[in-house]
C-alpha positions as a printed Julia matrix, in Angstrom:
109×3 Matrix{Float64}:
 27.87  -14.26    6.14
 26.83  -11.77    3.8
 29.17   -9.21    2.36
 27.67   -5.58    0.62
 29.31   -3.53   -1.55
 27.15   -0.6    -2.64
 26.87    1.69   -5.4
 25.77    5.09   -5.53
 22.59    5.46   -7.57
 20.61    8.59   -8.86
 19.23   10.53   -5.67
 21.59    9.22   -3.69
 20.41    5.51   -3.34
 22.35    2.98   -2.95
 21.98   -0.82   -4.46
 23.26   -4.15   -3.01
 26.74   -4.86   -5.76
 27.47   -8.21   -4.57
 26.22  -10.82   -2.07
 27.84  -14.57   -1.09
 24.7   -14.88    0.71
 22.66  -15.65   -2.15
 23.11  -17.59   -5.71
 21.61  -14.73   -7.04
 23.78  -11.46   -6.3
 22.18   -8.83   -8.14
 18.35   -9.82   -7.71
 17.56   -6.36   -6.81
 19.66   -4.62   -9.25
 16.93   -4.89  -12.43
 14.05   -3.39   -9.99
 16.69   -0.61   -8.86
 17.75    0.57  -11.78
 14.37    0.84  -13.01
 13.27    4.1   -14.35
  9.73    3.44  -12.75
 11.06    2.19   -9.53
 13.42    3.5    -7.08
 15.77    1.45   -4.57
 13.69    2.71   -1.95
 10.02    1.35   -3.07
 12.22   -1.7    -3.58
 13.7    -1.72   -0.02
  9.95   -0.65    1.28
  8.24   -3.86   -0.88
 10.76   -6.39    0.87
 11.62   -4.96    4.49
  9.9    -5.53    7.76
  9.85   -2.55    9.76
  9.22   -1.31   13.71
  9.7     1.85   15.88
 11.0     1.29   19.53
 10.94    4.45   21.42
 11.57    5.29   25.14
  7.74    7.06   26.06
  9.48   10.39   27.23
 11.41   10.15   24.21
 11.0    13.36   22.77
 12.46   13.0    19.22
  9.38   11.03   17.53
  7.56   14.37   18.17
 10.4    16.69   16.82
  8.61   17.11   13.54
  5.09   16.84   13.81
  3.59   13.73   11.65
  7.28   12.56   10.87
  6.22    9.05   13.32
  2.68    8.73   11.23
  4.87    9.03    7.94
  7.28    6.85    8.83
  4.52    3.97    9.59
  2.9     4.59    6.51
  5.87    4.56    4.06
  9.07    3.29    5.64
  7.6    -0.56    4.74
  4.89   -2.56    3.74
  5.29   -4.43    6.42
  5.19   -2.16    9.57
  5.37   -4.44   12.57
  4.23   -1.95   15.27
  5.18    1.25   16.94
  6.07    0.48   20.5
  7.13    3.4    23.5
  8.76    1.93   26.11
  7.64    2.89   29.53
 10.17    3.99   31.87
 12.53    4.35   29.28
 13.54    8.07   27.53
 15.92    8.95   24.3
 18.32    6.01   25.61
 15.15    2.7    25.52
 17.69    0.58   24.78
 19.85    1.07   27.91
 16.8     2.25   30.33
 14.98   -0.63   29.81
 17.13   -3.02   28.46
 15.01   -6.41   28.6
 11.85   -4.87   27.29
 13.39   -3.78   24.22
 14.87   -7.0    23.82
 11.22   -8.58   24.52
 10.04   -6.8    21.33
 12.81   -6.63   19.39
 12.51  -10.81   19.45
  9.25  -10.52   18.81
  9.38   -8.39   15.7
 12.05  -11.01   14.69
  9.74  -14.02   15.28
  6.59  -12.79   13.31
């Protein structure tokens, strides 16, 4: 079980205080407090990323090119944009098993 305390950082980040996960609490710390880096290029470097979305969804299109900027910059490793069929703002709900289908999926690659 991991526990995570955060601290407010410049901007608004946030950085990991302490984990009893790890021998190594404050790994991330030196990279977040870098002047060069920010907590978020550090959470982008080291976090696998998706998108589920219902297809009549209609909140990836609320801003245009928000969904294109997110799969470009939310992580270096984007695992797929997926829209559900038959599914709407609720995917998760409307078509329960299909969104557990791919959420195991992003979770085994």
């Amino acid at each position: 079980m991991t526990h995570l305390c955060h601290k407010p950082v410049g901007g608004g980040a946030e950085i990991p205080q302490r984990s009893t996960l790890s021998g190594s609490p404050h790994r991330l710390r030196p990279l977040a407090n870098s002047a060069s880096v920010s907590f978020r290029t550090v959470l982008h470097s080291f976090s696998a990323a998706c998108f589920i979305a219902g297809a009549t969804d209609w909140v990836p299109y609320f801003r245009p090119g928000t969904l294109e900027t997110m799969e470009t910059s939310v992580s270096t490793q984007w695992r797929g944009t997926h829209f559900v069929e038959g599914a709407g703002h609720w995917v998760q709900q409307e078509q329960a098993e299909e969104v557990s289908r791919l959420i195991l999926q992003f979770l085994r690659t």
